[in-house]
C-alpha atoms as an extended CHARMM CRD file, in Angstrom:
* protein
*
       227  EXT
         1         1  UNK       CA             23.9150000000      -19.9610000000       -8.0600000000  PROA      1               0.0000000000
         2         2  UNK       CA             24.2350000000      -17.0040000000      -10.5300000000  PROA      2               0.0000000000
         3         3  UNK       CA             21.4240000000      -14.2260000000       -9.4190000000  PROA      3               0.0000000000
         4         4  UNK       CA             20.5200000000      -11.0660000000      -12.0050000000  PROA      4               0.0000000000
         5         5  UNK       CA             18.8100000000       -7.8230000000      -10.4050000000  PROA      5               0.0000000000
         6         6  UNK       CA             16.8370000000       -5.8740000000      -12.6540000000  PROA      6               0.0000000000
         7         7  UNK       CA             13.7900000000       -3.3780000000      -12.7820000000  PROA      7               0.0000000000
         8         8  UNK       CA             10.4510000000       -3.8060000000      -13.5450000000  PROA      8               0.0000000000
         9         9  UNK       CA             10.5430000000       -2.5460000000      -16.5400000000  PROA      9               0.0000000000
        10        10  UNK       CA              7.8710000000       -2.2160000000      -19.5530000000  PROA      10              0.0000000000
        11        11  UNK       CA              8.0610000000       -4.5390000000      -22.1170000000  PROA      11              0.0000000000
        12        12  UNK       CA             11.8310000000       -4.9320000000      -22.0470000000  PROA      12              0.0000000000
        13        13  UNK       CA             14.1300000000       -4.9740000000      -24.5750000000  PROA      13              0.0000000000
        14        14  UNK       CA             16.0460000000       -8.4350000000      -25.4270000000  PROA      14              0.0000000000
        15        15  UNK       CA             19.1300000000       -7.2290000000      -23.8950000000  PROA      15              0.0000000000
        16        16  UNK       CA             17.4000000000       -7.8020000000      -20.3250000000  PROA      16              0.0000000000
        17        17  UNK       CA             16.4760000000      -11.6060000000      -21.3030000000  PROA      17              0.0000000000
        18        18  UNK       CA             19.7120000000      -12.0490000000      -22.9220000000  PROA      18              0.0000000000
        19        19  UNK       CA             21.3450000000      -11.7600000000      -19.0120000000  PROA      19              0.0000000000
        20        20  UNK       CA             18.1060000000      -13.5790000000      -17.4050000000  PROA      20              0.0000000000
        21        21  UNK       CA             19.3350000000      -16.8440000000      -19.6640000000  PROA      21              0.0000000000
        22        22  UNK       CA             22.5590000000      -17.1890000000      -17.7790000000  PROA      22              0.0000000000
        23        23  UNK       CA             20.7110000000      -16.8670000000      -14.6070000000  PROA      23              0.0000000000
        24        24  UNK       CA             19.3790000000      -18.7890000000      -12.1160000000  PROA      24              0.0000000000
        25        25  UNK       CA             17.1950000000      -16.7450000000      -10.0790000000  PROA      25              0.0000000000
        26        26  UNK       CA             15.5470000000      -13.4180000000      -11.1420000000  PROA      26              0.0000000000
        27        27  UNK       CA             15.4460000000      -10.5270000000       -8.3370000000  PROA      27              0.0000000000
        28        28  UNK       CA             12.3980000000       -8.0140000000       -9.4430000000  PROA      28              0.0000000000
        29        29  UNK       CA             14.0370000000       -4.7820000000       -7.7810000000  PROA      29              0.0000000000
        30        30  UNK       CA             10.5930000000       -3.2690000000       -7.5010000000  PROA      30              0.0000000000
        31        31  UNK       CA             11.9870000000       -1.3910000000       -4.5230000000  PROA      31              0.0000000000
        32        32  UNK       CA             14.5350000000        0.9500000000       -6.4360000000  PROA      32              0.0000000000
        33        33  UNK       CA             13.1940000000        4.4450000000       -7.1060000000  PROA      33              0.0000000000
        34        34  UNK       CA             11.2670000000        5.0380000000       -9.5510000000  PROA      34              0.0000000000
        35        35  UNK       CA             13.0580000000        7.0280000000      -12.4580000000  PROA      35              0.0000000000
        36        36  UNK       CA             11.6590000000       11.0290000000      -12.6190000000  PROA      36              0.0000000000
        37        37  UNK       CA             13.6720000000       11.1020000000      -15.8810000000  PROA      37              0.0000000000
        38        38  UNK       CA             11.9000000000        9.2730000000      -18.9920000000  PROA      38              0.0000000000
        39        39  UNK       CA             13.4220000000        5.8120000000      -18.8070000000  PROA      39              0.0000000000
        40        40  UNK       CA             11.9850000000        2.4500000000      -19.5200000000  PROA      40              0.0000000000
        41        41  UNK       CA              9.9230000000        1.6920000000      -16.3540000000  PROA      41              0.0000000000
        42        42  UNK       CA              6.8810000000        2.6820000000      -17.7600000000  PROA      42              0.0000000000
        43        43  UNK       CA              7.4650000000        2.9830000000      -21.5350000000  PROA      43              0.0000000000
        44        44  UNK       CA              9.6390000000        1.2660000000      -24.4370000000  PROA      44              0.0000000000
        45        45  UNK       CA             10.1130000000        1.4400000000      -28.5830000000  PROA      45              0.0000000000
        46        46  UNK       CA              8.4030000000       -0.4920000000      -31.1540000000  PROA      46              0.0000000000
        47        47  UNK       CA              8.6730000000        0.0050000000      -34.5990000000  PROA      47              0.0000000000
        48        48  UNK       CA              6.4390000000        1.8710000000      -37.5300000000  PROA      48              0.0000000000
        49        49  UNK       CA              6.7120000000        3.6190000000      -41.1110000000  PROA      49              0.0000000000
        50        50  UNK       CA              8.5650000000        6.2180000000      -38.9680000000  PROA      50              0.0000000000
        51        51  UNK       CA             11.0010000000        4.8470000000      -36.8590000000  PROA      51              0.0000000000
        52        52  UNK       CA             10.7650000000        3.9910000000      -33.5850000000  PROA      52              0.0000000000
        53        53  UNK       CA              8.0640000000        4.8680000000      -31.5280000000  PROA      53              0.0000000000
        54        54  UNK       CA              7.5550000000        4.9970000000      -27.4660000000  PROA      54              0.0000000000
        55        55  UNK       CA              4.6770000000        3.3120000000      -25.8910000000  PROA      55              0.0000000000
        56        56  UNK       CA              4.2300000000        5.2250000000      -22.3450000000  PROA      56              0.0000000000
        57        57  UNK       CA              2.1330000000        3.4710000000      -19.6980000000  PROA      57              0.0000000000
        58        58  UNK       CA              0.5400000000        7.3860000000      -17.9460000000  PROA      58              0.0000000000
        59        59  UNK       CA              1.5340000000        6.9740000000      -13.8180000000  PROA      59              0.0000000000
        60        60  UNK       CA              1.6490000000        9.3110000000      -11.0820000000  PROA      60              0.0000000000
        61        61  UNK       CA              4.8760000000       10.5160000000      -10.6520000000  PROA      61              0.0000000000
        62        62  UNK       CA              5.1750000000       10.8260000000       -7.1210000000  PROA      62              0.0000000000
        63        63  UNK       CA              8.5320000000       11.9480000000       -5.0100000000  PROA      63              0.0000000000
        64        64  UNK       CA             10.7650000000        9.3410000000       -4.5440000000  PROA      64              0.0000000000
        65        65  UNK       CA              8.4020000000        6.4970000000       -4.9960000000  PROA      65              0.0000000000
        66        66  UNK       CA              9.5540000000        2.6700000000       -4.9610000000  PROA      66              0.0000000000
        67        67  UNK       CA              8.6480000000        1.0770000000       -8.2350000000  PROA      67              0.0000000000
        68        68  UNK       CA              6.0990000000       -1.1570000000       -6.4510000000  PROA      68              0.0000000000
        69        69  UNK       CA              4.1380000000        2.0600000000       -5.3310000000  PROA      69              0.0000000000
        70        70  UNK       CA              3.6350000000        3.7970000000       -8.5320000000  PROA      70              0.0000000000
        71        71  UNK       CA              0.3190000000        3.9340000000       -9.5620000000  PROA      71              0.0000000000
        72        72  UNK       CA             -1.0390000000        3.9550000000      -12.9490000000  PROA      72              0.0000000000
        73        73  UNK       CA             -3.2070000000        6.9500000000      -13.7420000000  PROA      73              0.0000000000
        74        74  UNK       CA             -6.7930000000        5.4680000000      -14.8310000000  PROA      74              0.0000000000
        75        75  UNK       CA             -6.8180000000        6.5260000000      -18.8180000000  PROA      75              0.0000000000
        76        76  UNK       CA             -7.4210000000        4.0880000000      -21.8440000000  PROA      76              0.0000000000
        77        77  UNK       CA             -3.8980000000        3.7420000000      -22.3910000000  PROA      77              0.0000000000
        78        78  UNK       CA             -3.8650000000       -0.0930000000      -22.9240000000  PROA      78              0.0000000000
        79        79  UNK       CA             -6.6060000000        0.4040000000      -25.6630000000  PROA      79              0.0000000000
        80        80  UNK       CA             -4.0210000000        3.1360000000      -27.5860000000  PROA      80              0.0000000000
        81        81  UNK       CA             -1.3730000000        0.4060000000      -26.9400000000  PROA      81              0.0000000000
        82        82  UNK       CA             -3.0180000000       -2.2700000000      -28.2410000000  PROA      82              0.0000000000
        83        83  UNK       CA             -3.9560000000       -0.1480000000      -31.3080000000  PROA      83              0.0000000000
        84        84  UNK       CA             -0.8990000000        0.9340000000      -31.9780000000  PROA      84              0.0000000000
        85        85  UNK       CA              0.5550000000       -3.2430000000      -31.7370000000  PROA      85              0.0000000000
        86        86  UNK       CA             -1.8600000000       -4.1000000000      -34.0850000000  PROA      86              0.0000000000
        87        87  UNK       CA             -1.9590000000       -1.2150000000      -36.8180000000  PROA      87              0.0000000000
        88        88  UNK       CA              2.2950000000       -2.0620000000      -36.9800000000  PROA      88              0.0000000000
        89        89  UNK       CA              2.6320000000       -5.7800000000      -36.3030000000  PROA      89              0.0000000000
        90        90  UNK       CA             -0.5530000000       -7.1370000000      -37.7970000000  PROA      90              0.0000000000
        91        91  UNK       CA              0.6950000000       -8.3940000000      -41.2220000000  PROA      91              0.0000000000
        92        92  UNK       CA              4.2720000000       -9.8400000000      -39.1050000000  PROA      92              0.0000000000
        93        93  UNK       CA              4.9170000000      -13.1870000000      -39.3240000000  PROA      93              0.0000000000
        94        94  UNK       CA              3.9230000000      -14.2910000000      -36.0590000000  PROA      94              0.0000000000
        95        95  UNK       CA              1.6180000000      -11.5510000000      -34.4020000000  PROA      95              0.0000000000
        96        96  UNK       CA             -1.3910000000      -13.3770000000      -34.4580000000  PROA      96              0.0000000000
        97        97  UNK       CA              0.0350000000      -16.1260000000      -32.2450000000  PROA      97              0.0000000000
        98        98  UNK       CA              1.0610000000      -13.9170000000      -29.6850000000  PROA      98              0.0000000000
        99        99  UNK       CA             -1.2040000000      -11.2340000000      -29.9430000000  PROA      99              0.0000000000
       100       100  UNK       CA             -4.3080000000      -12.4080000000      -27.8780000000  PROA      100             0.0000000000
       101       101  UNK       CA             -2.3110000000      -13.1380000000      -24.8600000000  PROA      101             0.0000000000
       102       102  UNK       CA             -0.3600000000       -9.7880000000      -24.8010000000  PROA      102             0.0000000000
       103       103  UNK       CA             -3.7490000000       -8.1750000000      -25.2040000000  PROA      103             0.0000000000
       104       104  UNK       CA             -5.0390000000      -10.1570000000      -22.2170000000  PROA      104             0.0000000000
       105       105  UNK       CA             -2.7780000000       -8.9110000000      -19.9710000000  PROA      105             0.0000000000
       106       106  UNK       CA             -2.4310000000       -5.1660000000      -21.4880000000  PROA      106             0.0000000000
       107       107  UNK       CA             -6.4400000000       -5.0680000000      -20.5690000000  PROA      107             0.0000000000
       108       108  UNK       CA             -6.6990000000       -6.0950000000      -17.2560000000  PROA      108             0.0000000000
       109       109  UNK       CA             -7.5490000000       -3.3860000000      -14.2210000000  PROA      109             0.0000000000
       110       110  UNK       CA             -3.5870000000       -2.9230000000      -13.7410000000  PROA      110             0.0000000000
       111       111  UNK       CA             -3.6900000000       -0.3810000000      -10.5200000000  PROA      111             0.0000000000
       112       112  UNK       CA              0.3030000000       -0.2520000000       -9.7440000000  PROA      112             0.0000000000
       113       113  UNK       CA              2.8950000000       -0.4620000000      -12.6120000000  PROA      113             0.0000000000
       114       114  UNK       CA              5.0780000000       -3.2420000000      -11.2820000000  PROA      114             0.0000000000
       115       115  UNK       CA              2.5210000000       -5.5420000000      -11.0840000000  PROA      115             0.0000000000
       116       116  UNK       CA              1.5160000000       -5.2030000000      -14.9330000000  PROA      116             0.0000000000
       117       117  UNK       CA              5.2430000000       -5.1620000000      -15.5480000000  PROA      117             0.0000000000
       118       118  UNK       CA              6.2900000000       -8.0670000000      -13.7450000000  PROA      118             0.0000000000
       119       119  UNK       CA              2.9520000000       -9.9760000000      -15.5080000000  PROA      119             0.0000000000
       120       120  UNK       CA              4.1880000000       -8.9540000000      -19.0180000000  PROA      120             0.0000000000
       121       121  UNK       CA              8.1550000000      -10.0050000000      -18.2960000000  PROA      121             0.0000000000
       122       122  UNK       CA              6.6340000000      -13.1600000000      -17.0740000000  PROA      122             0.0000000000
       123       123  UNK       CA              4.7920000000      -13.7840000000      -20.1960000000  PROA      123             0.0000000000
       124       124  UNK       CA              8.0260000000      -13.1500000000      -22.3060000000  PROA      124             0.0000000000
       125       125  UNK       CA             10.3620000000      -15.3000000000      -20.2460000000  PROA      125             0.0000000000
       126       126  UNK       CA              7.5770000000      -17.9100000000      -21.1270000000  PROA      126             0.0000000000
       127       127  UNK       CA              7.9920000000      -17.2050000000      -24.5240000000  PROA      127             0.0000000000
       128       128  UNK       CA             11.3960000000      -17.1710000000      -24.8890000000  PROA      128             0.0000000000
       129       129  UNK       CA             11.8350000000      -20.4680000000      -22.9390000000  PROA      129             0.0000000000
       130       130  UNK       CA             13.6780000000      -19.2000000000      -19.7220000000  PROA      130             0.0000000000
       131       131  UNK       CA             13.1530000000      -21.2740000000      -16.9350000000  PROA      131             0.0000000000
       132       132  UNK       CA             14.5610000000      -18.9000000000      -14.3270000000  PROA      132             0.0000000000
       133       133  UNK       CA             12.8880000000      -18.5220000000      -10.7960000000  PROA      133             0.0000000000
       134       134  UNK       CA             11.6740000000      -14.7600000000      -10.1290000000  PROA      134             0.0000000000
       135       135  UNK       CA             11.4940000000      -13.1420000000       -6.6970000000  PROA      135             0.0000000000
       136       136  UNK       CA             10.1270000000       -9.4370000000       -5.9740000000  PROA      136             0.0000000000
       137       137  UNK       CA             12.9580000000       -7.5630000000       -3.9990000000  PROA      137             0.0000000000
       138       138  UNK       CA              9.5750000000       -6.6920000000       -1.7680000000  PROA      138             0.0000000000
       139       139  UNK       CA              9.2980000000      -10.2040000000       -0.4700000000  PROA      139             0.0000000000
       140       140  UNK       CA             13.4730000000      -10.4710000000        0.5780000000  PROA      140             0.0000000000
       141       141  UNK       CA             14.4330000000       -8.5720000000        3.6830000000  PROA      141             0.0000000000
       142       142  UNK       CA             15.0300000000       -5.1530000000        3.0900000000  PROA      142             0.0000000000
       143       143  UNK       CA             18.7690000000       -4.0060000000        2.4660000000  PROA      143             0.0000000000
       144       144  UNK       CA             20.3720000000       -2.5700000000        5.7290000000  PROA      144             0.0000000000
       145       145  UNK       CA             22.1620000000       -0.0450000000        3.3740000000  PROA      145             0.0000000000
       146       146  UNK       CA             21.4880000000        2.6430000000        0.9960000000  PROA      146             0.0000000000
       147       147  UNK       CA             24.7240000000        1.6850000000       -1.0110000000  PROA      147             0.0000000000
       148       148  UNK       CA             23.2970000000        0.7720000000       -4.3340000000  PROA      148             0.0000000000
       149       149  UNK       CA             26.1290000000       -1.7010000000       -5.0450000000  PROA      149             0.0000000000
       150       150  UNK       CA             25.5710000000       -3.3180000000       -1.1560000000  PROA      150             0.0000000000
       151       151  UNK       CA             22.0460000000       -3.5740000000       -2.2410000000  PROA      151             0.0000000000
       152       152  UNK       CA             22.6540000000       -5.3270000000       -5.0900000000  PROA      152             0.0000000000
       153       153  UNK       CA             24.9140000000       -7.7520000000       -3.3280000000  PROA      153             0.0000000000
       154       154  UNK       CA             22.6610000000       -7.9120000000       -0.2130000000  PROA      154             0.0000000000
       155       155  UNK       CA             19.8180000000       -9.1780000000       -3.0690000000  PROA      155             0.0000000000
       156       156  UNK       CA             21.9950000000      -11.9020000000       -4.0240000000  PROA      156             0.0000000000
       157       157  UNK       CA             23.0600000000      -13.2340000000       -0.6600000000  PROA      157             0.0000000000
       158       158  UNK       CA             19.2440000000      -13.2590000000        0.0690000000  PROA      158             0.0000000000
       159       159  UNK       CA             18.0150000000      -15.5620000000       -2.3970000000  PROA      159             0.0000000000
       160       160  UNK       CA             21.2450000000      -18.0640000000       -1.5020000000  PROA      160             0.0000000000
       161       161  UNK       CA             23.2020000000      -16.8910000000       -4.5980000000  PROA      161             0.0000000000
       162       162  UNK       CA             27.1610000000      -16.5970000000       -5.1030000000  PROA      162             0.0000000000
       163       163  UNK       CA             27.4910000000      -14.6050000000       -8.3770000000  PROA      163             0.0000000000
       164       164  UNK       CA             26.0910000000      -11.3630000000       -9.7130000000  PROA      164             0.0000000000
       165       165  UNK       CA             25.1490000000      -11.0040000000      -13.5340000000  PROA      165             0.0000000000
       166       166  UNK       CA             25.2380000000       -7.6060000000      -14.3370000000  PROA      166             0.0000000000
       167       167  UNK       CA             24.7090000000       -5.7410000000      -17.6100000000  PROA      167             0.0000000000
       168       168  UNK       CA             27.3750000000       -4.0070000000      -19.1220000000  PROA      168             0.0000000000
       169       169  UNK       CA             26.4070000000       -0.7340000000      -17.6750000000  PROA      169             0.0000000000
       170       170  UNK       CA             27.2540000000       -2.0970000000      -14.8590000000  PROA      170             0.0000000000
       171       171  UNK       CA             31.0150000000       -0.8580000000      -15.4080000000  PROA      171             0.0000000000
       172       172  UNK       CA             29.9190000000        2.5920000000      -14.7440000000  PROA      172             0.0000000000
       173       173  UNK       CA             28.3410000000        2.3050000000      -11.1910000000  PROA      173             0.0000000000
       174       174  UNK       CA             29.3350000000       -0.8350000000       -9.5060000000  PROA      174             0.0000000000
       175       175  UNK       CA             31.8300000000       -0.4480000000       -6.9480000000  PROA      175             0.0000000000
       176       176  UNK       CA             33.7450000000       -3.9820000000       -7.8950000000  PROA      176             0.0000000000
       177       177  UNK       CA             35.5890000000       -3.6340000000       -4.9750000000  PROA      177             0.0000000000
       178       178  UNK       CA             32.6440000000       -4.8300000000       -2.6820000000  PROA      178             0.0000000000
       179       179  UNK       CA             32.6510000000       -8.0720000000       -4.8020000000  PROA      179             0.0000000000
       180       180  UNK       CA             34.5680000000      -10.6360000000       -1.9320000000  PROA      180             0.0000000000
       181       181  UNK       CA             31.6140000000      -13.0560000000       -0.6030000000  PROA      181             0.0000000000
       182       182  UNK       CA             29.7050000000      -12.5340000000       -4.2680000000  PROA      182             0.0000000000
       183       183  UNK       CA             31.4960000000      -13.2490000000       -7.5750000000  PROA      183             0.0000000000
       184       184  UNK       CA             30.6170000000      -10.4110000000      -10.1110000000  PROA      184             0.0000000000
       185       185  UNK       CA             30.1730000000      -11.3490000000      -13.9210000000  PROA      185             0.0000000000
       186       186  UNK       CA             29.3770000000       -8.5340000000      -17.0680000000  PROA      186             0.0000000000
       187       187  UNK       CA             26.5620000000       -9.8220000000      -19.5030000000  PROA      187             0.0000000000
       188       188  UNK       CA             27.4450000000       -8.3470000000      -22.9180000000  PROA      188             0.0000000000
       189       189  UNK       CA             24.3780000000       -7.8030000000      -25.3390000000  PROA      189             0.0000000000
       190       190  UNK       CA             25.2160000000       -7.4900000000      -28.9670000000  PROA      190             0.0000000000
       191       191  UNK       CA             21.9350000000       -6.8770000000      -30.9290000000  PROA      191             0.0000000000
       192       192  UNK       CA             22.0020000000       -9.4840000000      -34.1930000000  PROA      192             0.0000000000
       193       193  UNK       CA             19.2710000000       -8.2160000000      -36.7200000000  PROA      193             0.0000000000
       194       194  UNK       CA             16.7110000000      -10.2920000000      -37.4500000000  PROA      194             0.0000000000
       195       195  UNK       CA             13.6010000000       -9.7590000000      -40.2730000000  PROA      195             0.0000000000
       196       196  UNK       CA             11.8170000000       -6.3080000000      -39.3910000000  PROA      196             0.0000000000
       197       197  UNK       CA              9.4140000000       -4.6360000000      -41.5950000000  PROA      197             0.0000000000
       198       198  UNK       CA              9.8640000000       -1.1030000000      -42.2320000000  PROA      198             0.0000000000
       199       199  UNK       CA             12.8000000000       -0.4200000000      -43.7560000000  PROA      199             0.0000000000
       200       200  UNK       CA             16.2440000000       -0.9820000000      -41.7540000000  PROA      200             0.0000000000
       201       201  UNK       CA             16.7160000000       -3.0800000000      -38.6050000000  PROA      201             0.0000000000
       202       202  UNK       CA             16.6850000000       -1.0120000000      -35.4440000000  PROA      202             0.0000000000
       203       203  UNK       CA             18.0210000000       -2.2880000000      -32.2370000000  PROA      203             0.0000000000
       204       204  UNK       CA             16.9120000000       -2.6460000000      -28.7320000000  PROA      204             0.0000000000
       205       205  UNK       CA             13.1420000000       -2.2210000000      -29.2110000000  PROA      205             0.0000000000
       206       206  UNK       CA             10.8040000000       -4.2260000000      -26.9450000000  PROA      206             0.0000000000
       207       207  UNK       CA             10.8370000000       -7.7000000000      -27.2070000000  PROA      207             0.0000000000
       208       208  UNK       CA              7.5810000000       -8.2240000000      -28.3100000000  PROA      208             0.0000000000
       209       209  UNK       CA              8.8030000000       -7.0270000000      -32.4010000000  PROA      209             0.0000000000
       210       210  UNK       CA             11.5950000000      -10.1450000000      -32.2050000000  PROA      210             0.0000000000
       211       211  UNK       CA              8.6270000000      -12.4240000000      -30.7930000000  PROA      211             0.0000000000
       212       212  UNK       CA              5.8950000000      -10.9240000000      -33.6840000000  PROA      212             0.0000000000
       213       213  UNK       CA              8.5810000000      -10.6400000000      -36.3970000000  PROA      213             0.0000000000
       214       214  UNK       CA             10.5160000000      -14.2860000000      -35.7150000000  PROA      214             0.0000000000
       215       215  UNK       CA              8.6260000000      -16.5050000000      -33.4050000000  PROA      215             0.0000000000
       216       216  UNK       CA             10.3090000000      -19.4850000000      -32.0270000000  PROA      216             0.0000000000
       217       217  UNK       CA             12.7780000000      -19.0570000000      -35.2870000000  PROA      217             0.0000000000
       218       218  UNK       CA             16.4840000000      -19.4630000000      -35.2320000000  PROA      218             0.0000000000
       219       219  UNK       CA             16.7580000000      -15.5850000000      -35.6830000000  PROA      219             0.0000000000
       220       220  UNK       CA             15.4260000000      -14.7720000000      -31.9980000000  PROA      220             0.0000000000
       221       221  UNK       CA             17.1990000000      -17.4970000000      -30.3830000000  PROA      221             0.0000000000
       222       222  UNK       CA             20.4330000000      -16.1620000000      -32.2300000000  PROA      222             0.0000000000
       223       223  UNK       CA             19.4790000000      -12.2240000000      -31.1920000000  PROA      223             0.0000000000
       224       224  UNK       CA             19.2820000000      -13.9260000000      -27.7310000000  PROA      224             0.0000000000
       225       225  UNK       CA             22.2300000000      -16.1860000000      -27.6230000000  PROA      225             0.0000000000
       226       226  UNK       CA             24.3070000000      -13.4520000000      -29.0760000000  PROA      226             0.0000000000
       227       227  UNK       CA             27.2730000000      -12.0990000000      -26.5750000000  PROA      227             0.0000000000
C-alpha cells in the first residue's frame, strides 16, 4: 500500500495532489513544526493583473508549535480572501460552480489552522476525484524518534503501508538509506499550462485557479496526470 506524508498546507498547489493520486492513504503530518519562515502552511499564490499574489491566513506564531496547535488570530481575513477570489476569478470559466462551497468553508469560525486546512484539501481531493483515505499524524502513535526521515517511515508502517511517495524535494533530505522495511518512490510534478487569464501562464499557484479556470476539463486532469 503506497502511503504520501504531507503538511497541512493552505490551499495547495497541484503538485501536492499530483503525488496524493498515486497514493493510497494520505498521512496529514499536522504534528511537524510549524514553519517560522513564510512557507505555505498558512498562505499560497493566486493570480491577478499583477502577477501572483499571496493569500496569508494571520496565526500566532508561537515557538516551536505543531501544526495542529497553531491558532488563527481572530481578524476578517476570510472576508479579504474571499474578496480577493472573487474580484480575480469571477469572469473564469468555472468559478461560479465552485465558488459557494470554497466560500462555505473559508467562513466558518476556523480556531486552529490545520483544521481549516485539512477541510479545504478535503474539498479539493473531492474535486479532483481522488479517492485516497486521509489520516491526521495526531491520531497514529507518536514517532519514537526525532529523525525526520524515521518519522516519515514510522508514518507509513503505522497506517499498514509498504512504500513511501515522496516529492521530488525529497532528494535533498531523505536519508534513502533508512529505506529497508519501506520501499521509497520520487513523485515528479511537471506543471502543463492550462487557460489562465491575465496574461502568461504561471505555475504552481493554488489549486483552486486550475479548478476556476478548467473545471472537470481535460486541461486539469492533464496538469494533474502530468509526470
Amino acid at each position: 500500500m503506497k502511503v504520501a506524508v504531507h503538511q497541512p498546507n493552505y490551499l495547495p498547489y497541484l503538485g501536492l495532489f499530483h503525488k496524493l493520486a498515486k497514493a493510497d492513504v494520505f498521512v496529514l503530518y499536522d504534528t511537524a513544526q510549524f514553519s517560522r519562515r513564510p512557507g505555505f502552511h498558512n498562505r499560497n499564490q493566486v493570480k491577478t493583473p499583477r502577477g501572483a499574489l499571496w493569500i496569508t491566513v494571520p496565526v500566532q506564531r508561537a515557538t516551536l508549535s505543531a501544526i495542529r496547535d497553531v491558532q488563527i488570530v481572530d481578524v476578517p481575513w476570510a472576508v479579504r480572501h474571499s474578496q480577493t477570489l472573487s474580484a480575480n476569478y469571477q469572469r473564469t470559466p468555472y468559478y461560479a460552480s465552485y465558488a459557494n462551497e470554497l466560500e462555505a468553508i473559508l467562513r466558518k469560525s476556523w480556531t486552529h489552522l490545520a483544521g481549516l486546512n485539512e477541510a479545504l484539501i478535503g474539498l479539493l481531493l473531492r474535486w479532483l476525484h481522488i479517492p485516497i483515505k486521509m489520516v491526521r499524524a495526531s491520531d497514529l502513535p507518536a514517532p519514537p524518534t526525532p529523525d525526520p526521515t524515521s518519522r516519515l517511515i514510522h508514518l507509513v508502517q503505522a497506517v499498514g503501508g509498504d512504500t513511501y511517495i515522496s516529492g521530488q524535494g525529497g532528494h535533498e533530505y531523505l536519508d534513502e538509506g533508512q529505506f529497508k522495511d519501506v520501499r521509497l518512490e520520487y513523485d515528479e510534478f511537471i506543471p502543463t499550462p492550462y487557460p489562465q487569464p491575465f496574461g502568461d501562464f504561471i505555475p504552481n499557484l493554488s489549486a483552486v485557479d486550475a479548478v476556476f479556470n478548467c473545471g472537470e476539463s481535460i486541461q486539469l486532469l492533464r496538469a494533474i496526470e502530468a509526470a
